[in-house]
FITIPA-794668 format. One line per field, with one value per residue (C-alpha): x, y, z; residue in three letters; residue number from 1. Coordinates in Angstrom, 2 decimals, decimal comma, m for minus. Example, Ala and Ser with C-alpha at 12.3 -4.5 7.8 and 13.67 -1.06 7.14 Angstrom:
<marses>
px [12,30_13,67]
py [m4,50_m1,06]
pz [7,80_7,14]
r [Ala_Ser]
k [1_2]
</marses>
This chain:
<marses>
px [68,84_66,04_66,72_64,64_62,96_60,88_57,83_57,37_54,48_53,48_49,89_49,99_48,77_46,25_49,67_49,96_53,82_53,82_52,90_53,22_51,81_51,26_48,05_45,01_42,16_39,48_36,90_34,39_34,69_34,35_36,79_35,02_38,39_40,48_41,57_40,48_42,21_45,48_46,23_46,88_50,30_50,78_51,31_51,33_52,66_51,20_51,85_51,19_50,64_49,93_48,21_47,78_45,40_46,27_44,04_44,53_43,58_46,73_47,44_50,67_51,56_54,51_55,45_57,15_58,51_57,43_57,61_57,24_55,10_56,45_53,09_54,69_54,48_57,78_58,92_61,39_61,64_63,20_64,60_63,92_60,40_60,18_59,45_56,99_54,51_52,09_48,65_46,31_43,14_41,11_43,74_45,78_48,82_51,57_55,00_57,97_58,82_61,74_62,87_64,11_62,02_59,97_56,58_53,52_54,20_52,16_51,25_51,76_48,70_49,73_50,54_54,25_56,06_55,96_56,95_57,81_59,97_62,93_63,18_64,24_61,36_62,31_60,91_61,05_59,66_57,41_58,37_62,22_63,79_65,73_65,85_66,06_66,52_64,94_64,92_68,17_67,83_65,92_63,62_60,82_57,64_54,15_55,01_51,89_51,63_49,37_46,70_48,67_52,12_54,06_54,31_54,91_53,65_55,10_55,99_59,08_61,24_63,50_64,23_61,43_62,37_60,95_61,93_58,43_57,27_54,83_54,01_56,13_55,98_58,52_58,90_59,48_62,96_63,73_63,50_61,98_60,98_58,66_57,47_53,44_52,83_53,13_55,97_55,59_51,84_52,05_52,69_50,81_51,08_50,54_49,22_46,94_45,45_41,87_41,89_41,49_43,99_42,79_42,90_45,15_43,72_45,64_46,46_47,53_48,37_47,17_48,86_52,12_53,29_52,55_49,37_46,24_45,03_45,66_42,77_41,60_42,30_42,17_43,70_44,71_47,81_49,97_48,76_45,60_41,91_42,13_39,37_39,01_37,14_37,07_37,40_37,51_39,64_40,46_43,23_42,82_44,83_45,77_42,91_42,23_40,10_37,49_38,06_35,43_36,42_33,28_34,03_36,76_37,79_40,30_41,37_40,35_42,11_41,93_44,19_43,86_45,13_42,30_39,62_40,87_41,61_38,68_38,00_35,74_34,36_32,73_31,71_34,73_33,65_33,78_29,96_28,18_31,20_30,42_32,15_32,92_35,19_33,98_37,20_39,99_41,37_44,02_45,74_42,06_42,35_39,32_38,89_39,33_35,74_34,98_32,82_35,40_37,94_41,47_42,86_44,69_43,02_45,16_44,36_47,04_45,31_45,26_47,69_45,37_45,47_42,88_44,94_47,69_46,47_44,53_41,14_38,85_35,35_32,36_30,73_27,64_27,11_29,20_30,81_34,46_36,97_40,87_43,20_46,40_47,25_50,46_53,63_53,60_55,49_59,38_59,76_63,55]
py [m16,80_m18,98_m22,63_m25,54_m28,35_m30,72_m32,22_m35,81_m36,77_m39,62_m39,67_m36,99_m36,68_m34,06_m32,81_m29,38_m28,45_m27,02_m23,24_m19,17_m15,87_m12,20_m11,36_m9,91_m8,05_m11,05_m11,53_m14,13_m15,29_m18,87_m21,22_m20,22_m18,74_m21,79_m23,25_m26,69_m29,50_m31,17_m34,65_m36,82_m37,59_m33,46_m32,31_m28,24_m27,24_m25,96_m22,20_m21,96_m24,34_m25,38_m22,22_m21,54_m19,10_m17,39_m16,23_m12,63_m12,75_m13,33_m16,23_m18,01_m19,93_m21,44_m19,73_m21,65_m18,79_m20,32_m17,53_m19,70_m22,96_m25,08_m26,35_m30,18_m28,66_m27,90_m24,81_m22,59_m20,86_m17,64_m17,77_m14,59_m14,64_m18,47_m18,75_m18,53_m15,42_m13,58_m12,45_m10,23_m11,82_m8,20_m6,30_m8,56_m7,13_m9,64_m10,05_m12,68_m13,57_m16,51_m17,08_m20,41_m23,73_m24,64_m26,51_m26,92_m23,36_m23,04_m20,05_m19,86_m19,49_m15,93_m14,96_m13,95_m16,86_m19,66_m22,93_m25,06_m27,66_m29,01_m32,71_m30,56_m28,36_m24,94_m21,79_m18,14_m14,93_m13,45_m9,64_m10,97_m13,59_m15,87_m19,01_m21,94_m25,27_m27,53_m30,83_m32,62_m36,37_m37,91_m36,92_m34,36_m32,68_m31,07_m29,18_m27,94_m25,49_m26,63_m23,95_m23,26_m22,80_m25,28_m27,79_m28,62_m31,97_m33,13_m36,33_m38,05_m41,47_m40,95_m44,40_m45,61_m49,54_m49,78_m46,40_m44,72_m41,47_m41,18_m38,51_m36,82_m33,70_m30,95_m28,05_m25,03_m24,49_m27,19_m29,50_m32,69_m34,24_m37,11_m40,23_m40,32_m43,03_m46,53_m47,30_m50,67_m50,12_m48,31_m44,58_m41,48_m38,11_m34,91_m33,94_m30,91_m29,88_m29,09_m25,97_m26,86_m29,36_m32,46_m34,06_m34,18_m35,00_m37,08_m39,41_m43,49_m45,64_m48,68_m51,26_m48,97_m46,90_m49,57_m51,26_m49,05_m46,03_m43,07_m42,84_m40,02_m40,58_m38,11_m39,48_m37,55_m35,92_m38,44_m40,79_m42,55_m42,96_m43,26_m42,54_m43,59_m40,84_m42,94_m46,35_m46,63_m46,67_m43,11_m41,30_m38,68_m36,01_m32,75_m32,26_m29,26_m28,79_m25,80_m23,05_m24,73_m28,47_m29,61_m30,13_m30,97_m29,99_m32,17_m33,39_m36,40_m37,86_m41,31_m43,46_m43,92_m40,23_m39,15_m37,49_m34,48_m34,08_m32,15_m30,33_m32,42_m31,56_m34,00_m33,29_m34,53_m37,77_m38,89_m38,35_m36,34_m36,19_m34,22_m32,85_m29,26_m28,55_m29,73_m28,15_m29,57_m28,73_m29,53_m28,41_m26,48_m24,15_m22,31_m18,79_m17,48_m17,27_m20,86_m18,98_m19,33_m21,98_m20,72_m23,54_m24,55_m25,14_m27,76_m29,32_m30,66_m31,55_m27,32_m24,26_m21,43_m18,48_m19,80_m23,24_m24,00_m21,03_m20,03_m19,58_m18,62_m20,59_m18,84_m21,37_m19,57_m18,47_m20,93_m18,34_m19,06_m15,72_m15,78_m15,26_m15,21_m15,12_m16,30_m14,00_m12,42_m15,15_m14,31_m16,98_m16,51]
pz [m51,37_m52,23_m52,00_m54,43_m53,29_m54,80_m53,05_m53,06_m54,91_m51,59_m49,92_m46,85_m43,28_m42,14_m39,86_m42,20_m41,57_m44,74_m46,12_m46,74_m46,74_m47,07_m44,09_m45,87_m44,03_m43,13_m46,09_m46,81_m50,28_m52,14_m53,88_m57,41_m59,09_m57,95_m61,32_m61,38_m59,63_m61,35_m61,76_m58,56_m59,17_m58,70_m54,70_m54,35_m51,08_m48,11_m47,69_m43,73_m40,92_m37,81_m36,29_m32,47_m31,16_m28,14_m25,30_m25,71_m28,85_m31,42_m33,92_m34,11_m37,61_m39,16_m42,64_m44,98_m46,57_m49,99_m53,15_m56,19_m57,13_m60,11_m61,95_m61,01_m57,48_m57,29_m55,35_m53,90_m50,41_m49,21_m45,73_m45,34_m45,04_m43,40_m39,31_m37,09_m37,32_m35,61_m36,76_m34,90_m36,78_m35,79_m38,03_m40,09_m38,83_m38,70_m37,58_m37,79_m34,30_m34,77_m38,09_m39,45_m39,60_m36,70_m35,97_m33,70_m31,82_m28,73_m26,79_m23,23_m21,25_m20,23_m23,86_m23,02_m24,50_m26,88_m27,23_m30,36_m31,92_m34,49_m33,15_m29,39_m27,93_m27,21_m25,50_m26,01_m24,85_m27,59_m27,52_m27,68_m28,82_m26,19_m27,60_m24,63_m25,12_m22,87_m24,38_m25,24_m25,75_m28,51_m31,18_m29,29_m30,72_m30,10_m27,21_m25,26_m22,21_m19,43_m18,18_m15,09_m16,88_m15,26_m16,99_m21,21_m22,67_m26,03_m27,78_m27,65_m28,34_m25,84_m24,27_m25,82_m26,69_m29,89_m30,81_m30,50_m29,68_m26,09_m23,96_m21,38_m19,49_m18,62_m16,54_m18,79_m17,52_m18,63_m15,44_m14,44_m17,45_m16,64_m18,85_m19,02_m20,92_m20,94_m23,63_m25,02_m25,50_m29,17_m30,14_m28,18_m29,49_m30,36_m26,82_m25,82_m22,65_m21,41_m19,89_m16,11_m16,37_m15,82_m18,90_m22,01_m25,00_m28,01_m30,63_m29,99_m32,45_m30,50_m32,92_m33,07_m36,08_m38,51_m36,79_m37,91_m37,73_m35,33_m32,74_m30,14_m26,43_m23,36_m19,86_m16,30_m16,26_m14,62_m17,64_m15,91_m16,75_m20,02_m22,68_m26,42_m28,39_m31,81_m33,13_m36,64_m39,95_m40,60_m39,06_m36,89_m36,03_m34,09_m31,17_m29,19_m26,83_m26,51_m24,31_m22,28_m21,88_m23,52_m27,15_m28,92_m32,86_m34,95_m38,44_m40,31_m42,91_m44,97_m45,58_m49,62_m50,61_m52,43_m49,95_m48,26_m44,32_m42,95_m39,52_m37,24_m33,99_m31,27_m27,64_m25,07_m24,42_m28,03_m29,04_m31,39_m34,07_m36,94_m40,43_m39,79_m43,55_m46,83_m48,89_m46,85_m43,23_m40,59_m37,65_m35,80_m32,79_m30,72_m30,53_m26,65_m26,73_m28,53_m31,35_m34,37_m35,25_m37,25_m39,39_m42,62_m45,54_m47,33_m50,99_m52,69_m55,98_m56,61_m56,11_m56,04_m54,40_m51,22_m50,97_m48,55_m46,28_m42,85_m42,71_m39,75_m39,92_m37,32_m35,67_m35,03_m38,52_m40,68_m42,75_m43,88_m43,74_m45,18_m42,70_m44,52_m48,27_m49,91_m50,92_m54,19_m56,54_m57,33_m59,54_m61,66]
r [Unk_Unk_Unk_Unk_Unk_Unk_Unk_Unk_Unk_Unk_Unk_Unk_Unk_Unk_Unk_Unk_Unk_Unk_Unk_Unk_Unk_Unk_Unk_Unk_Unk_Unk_Unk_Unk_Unk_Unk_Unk_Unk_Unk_Unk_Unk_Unk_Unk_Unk_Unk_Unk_Unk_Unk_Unk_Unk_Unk_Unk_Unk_Unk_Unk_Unk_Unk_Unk_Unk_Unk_Unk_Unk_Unk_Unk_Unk_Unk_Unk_Unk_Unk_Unk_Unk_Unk_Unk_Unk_Unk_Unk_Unk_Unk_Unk_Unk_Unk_Unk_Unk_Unk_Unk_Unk_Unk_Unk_Unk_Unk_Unk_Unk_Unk_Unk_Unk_Unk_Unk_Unk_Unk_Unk_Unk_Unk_Unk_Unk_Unk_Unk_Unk_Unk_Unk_Unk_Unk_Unk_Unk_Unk_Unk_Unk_Unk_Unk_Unk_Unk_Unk_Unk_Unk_Unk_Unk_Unk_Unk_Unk_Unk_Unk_Unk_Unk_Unk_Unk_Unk_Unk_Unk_Unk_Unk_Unk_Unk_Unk_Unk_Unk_Unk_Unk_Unk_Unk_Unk_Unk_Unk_Unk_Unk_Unk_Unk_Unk_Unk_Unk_Unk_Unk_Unk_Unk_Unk_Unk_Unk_Unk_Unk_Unk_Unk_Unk_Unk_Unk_Unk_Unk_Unk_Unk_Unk_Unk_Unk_Unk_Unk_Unk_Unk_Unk_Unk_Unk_Unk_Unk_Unk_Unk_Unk_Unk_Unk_Unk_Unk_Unk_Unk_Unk_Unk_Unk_Unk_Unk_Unk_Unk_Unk_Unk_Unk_Unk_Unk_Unk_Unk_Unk_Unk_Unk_Unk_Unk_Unk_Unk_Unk_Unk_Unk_Unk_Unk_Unk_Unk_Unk_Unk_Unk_Unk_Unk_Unk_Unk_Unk_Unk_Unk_Unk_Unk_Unk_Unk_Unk_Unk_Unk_Unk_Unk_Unk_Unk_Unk_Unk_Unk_Unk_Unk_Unk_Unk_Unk_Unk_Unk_Unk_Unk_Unk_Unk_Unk_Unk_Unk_Unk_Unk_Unk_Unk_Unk_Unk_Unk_Unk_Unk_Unk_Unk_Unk_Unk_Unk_Unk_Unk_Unk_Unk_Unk_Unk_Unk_Unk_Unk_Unk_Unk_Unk_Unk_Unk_Unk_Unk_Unk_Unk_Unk_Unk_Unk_Unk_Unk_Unk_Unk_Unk_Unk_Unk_Unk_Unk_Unk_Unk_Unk_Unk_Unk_Unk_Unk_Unk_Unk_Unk_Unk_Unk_Unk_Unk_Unk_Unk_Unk_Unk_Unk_Unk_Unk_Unk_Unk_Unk_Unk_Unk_Unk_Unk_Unk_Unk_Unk]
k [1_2_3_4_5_6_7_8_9_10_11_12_13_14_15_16_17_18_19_20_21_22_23_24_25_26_27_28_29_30_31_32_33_34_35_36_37_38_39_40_41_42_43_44_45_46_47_48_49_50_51_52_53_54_55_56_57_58_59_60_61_62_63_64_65_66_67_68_69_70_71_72_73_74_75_76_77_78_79_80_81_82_83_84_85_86_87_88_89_90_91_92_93_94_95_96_97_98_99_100_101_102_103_104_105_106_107_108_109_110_111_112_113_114_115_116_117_118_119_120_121_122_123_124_125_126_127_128_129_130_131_132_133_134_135_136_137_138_139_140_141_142_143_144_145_146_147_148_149_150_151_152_153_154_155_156_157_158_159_160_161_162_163_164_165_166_167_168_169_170_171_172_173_174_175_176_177_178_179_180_181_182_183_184_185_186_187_188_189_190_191_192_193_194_195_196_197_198_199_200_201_202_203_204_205_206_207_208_209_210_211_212_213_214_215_216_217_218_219_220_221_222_223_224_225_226_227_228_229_230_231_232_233_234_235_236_237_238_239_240_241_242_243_244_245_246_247_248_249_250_251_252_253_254_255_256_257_258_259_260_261_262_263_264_265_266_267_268_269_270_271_272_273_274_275_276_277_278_279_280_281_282_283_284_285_286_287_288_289_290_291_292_293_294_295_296_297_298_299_300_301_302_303_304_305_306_307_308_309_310_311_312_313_314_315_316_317_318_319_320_321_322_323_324_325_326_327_328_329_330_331_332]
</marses>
């Protein structure tokens, strides 16, 4: 049964939880037959989001289940078709792997499980579902596998005094769950490793929630030497790593509603920054071999058919390909 919702029409974040889709075979092709953009008081949906690419190869995304757009931007969802999928990006296959409403899925670095949120993180195998809860207290998110397997990072207010959301780390059973951070000292987030370890890259609000924008950091492990990748106005959002520590790709989004988030990349001290997306992107991740970057194309000023979906940008050659493609409408 396919339940309504209406999207608030409020300035967004370059997060992506939202979208849908039906996986088409990978073509290059332009935004051309978009019709043109609506109003600005009009927000369409996201169809897919937050993708994770794994390093054997496969690409994990959260599916809104979404199978009709209202032209206010309205729209209704059918729970049959929302959780988190898997595309092999070589075929287009694709397969539902947890159903229900999840976010920021994260492979495991062996490929055999995954681990994503609802306000608790939780863990499963990938070829069968066993659902484990390992986080119980307060409001957790952005879980993130270290390279070794051991440990999780995530985000969380738990005991936080002014109710704030900073790093921790957990075992994957579910045991010793450590503060990294320095609560007191504004929000961290949305962690993710390099890949030998040694540093986890994120976001800091250094004022708090409420006192500017979100800013890049990286620091150890055990939450020392700290390292400010920007300083500036816009908010940034979502960083990953490359597969070989030495850049780093992540969205950009301002603060008055009207430009789009785009996909940036900069080396990983902070230098060399530079615009990867010109039509709108969030939520990047590297190819095993570093060569292509899988993300979400998000404009909310238009619903067509190459909106609210994956794409796969080449970094070699620049081309764009579509990844995923939205289900066929079944509006009543």
């Amino acid at each position: 049964m396919a339940r309504f919702i209406t999207l608030e029409a409020l300035g967004r974040i370059a997060v992506g939880y939202p979208f849908a889709a039906a996986v088409v075979a990978l073509s290059c092709i332009t935004d051309s037959d978009d019709p043109p953009p609506t109003p600005p008081s009009v927000v369409f949906p996201d169809h897919h989001a937050e993708p994770d690419w794994s390093a054997q190869g496969l690409i994990v995304f959260y599916d809104r289940g979404i199978v009709c757009v209202a032209p206010d931007g309205a729209y209704s969802v059918d729970a049959n078709l929302e959780g988190l999928w898997i595309v092999d990006p070589a075929t287009g296959t694709r397969s539902r792997v947890v159903a229900g409403r999840w976010s920021s899925p994260d492979w495991s670095p062996d490929g055999m499980q995954l681990a994503f949120s609802n306000s608790q993180v939780f863990v499963t195998l990938v070829d069968q579902v066993d659902l484990r809860q390992i986080t119980f207290e307060g409001q957790n998110f952005f879980p993130a596998w270290s390279p070794g397997g051991d440990w999780i990072a995530f985000d969380s207010n738990y005991m936080h005094p002014n109710d704030g959301n900073v790093l921790w780390l957990i075992h994957p059973d579910g045991t010793d769950r450590r503060d990294i951070s320095q609560s007191g000292t504004g929000e961290w987030r949305m962690p993710s490793w390099s890949p030998d370890g040694s540093r986890i890259i994120h976001i800091r609000y250094p004022g708090g929630a409420a006192g500017g924008a979100p800013e890049l950091y990286s620091m150890d492990p055990d939450g020392g030497g700290e390292l400010r990748l920007t300083n500036d106005t816009i908010e940034d959002y979502a960083p990953e790593f490359s597969p070989d520590g030495t850049r780093v790709a992540w969205s950009r989004y301002d603060r008055d509603g009207v430009r789009l988030p785009q996909i940036w990349l900069c080396n990983s001290d902070g230098s060399s920054a530079y615009q990867l997306t010109t039509l709108g992107g969030a939520d990047p991740s590297w190819s095993p071999d570093g060569k292509r970057i899988v993300y979400l194309r998000t404009n909310w000023r238009s619903n067509g058919p190459r909106n609210g979906v994956l794409w796969i940008r080449d970094l070699e050659t620049g081309e764009d390909a579509q990844l995923t493609t939205k289900w066929p409408e079944q509006c009543n």
